[in-house]
Each structure stands twice: as C-alpha cells, then as structure tokens.
SESE-248424 format. One record per residue (C-alpha): chain; x, y, z. Coordinates in steps of 0.5 Angstrom, whole numbers, plus 2048, in hexadecimal, padded with zeros to 3 digits. Layout:
<sites>
SITE filo  c1  c2  c3
SITE    A   X   Y   Z
...
</sites>
This chain:
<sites>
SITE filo  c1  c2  c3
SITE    A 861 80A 83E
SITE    A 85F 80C 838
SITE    A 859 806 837
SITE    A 857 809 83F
SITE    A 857 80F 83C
SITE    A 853 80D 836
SITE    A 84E 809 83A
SITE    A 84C 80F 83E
SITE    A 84B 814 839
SITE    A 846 80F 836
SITE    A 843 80F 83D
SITE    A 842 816 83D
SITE    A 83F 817 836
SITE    A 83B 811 837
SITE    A 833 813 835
SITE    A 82E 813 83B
SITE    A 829 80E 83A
SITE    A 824 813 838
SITE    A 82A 815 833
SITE    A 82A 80F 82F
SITE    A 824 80E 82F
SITE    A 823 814 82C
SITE    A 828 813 827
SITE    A 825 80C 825
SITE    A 81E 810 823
SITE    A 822 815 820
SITE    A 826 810 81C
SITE    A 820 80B 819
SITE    A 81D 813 817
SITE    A 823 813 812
SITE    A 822 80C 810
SITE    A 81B 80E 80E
SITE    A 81E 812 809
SITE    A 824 810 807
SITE    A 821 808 806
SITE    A 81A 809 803
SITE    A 819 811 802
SITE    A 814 810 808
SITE    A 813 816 80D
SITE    A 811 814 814
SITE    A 812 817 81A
SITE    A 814 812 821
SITE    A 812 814 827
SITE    A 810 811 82F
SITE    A 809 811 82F
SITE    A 806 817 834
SITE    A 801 812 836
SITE    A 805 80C 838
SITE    A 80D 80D 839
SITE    A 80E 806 838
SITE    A 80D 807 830
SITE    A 810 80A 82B
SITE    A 80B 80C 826
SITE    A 80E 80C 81E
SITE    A 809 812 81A
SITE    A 809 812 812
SITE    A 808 819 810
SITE    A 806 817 809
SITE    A 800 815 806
SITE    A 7FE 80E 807
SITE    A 7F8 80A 808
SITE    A 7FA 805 80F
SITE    A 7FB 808 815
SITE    A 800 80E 815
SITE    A 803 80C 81C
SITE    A 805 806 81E
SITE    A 808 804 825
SITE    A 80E 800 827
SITE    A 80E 7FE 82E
SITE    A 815 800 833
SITE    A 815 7FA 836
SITE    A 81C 7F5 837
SITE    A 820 7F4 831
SITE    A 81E 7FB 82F
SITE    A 820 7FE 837
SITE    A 827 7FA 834
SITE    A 828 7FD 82E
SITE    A 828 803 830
SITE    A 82D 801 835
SITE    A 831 7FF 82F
SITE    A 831 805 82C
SITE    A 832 808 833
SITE    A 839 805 833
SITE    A 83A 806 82C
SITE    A 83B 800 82A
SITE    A 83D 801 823
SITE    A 838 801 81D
SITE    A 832 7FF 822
SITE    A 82E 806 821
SITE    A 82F 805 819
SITE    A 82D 7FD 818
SITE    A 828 7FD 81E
SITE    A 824 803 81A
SITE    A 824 801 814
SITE    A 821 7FA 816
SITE    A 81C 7FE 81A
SITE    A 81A 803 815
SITE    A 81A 7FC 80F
SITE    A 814 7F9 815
SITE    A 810 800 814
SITE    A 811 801 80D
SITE    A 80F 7FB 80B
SITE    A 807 7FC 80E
SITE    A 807 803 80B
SITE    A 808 801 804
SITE    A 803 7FB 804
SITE    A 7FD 7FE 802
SITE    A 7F7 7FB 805
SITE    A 7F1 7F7 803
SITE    A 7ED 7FC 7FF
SITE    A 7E5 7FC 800
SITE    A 7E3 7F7 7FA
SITE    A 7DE 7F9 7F6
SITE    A 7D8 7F6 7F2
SITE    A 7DC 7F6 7EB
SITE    A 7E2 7F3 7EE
SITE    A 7DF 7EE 7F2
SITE    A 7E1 7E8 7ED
SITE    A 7E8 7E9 7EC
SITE    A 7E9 7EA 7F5
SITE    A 7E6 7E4 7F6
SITE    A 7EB 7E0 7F0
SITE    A 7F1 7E3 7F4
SITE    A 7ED 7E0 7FA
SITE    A 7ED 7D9 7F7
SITE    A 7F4 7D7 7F7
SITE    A 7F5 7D7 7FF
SITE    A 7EF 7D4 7FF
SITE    A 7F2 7CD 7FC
SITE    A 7F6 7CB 802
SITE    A 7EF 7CB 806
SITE    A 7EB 7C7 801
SITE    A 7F0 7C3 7FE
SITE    A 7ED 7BD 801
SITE    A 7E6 7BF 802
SITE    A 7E1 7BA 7FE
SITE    A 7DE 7BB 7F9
SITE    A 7D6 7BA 7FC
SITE    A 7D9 7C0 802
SITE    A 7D4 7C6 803
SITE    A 7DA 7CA 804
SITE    A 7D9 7D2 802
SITE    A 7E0 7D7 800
SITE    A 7DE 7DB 807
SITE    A 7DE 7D4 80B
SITE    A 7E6 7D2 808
SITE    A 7E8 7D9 808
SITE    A 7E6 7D9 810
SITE    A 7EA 7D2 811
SITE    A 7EF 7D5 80D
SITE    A 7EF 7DC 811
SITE    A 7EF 7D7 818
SITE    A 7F5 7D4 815
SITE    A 7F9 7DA 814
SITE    A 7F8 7DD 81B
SITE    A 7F9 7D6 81E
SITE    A 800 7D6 81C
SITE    A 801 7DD 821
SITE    A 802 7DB 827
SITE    A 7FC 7DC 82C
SITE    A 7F8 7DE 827
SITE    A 7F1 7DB 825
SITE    A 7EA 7DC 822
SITE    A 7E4 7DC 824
SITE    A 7DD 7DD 820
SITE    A 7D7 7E0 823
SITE    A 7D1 7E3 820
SITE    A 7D2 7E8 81B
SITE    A 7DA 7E9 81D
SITE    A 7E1 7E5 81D
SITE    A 7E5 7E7 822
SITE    A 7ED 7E6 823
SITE    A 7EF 7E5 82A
SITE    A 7F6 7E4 82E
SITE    A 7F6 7DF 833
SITE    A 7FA 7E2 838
SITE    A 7FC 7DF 83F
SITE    A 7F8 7E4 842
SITE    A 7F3 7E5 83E
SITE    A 7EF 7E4 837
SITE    A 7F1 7EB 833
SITE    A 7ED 7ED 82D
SITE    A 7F1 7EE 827
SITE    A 7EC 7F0 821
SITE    A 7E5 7EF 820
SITE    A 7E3 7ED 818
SITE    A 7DC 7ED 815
SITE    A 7D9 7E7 813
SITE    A 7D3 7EB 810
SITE    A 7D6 7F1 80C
SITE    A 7DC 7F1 807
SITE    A 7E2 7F3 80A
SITE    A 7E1 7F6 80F
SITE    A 7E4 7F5 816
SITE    A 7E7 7F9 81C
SITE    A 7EE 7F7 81F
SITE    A 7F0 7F8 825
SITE    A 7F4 7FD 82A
SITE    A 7F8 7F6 82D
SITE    A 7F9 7F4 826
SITE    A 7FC 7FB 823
SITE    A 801 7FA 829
SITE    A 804 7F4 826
SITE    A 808 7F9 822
SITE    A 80D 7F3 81E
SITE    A 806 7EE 81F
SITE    A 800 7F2 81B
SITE    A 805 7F3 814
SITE    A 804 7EC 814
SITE    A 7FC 7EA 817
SITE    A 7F9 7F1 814
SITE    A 7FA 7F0 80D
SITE    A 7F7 7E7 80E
SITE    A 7F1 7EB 812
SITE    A 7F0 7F0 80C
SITE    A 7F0 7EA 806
SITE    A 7EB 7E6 80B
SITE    A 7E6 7ED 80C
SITE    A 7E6 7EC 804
SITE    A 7E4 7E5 804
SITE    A 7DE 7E8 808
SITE    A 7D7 7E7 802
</sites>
C-alpha cells in the first residue's frame, strides 16, 4: 500500500511539461554562474517556440544570443526531468551550458592588422603542411591555393558540407535531401571578411565547431 501511496503522490506533484521545461532554463541559468561566473538569461524565442534562445548578458565579442532547437532528444529530456528522474535536471544542465560557455569564451579571429601580418601568417604556416607535404618543388602553388584546399578539407569532413568558389566569394553549402542550403559566404578578395548564415547560426552544437575553421581561413585571405 505505501508503494501505491508513494507513486500516486509523485503523480500528483509531477511538474507539467511547460514546468519542466521551465525548471530545465532556470537550472542552466544557475549553472551559468556557479560553473563559469557567466550570467545568461534562457528563454523560448518569441519568434519561433520551437527554440530555446541562451543570452550572455556580459560583454563579448561573438554573438550575445545563441539558439538551441527543441527538437526530439530535447522533447525527451524534458520528459525526464518531467519524471523526476534522479539527478536528470543537474547533469543534463551542466553539459548544455559546458556546450555554450565554450563558444562565449573563445574569442574570435581579430581583424589583422599591417604590422601583424607576419606573425598571422606563421600561425598559418604549420596547418598548411599537411596540404603541401607532397607538392613538388617546381609547384606554382600560392599560401591562399593551400589554405582553400585545406579549408575544403576541413568542411568535408562535416557531413553534407562543401565548398564551392565563385568570382570574389567562397561559399560554404549543405547538401540537404531537399535542397542546397547556403551556410556562410567568405571573400576571396578581402581579408577576413565573411558573413555566415541564418541556417548555420541554427546548428547550435554544429557552428562551435565550423565557425571558429571559417574565421582562421577568412585570415588566409591576402
């Protein structure tokens, strides 16, 4: 009788959905602070209820807000947590906010500047080996040519993704089954400067990882 009794009152005190996830937001807004001294606010977009927005409210120099969608595992962990399953809420709160930390404090590539131009171009030089380890010596291959094959080299190994050059712009598309979509578009004329893309910003795990490899090739860029 008691178990009856105990699994009925967990029915009853069980959170509602919206609940949960209100409890999941609330709990990686604690986390925020107690692991890294980070102050954000969580919150499901206005715009599009199918995304939780994350927003840094410090200074930074990357994007303030960043975008995780609700999709299935997240539907199911809030359904965990909806359970009460023990230690759900903790753990899978501190694993998202380690994800979003980690893009707030990496800075990004800095514009270069003319009397940095030499020691940038060093920190490019030992990615570069791997592409030219077995080029002949009588190659007419140029520094930009390398960091373009190692730059496709680099989105290949994401799948779907390619590049494709076309006068004065690289661009960086995702092969769907429906269609082609446009990631980011990189300037092949002017250093560091590119531009990514509403359908890359949404690949919240995804664009910690491609953003940063776009940034360091936008400086190969002469």
């Amino acid at each position: 009788m008691k178990k009856k009794k105990l699994a009925k009152l967990k029915q009853q005190f069980r959170p509602s959905f919206k609940n949960a996830q209100q409890m999941l937001l609330t709990e990686m807004e604690k986390q925020a602070l107690i692991l890294f001294e980070m102050p954000i606010k969580a919150y499901i977009k206005p715009t599009n209820q199918q995304e939780v927005a994350l927003e840094y409210l410090g200074q930074t120099t990357r994007d303030s807000i960043v975008t995780m969608p609700i999709d299935e595992n997240f539907i199911n962990l809030i359904k965990q947590i909806q359970a009460l399953e023990k230690g759900v809420l903790e753990r899978s709160s501190k694993n998202l906010i380690t994800d979003v930390a980690s893009y707030w404090l990496s800075e990004p590539q800095t514009t270069v500047k003319e009397n940095s131009k030499t020691e940038d171009k060093k920190q490019v030089e030992p990615l570069l080996e791997t592409v030219t380890t077995d080029i002949d010596d009588t190659d007419n291959s140029t520094p930009e040519a390398d960091a373009l094959a190692l730059f496709k080299e680099q989105m290949a190994a994401f799948p779907k993704f390619f590049v494709v050059e076309e006068t004065g712009t690289i661009k960086l598309i995702e092969k769907t089954a429906k269609e082609e979509r446009l990631l980011a578009t990189i300037s092949s004329v002017t250093p560091n400067t590119f531009t990514i893309e509403t359908a890359l910003e949404r690949k919240y795990k995804l664009k910690l990882e491609v953003i940063p490899l776009i940034e360091a090739f936008a400086k190969t860029i002469a």
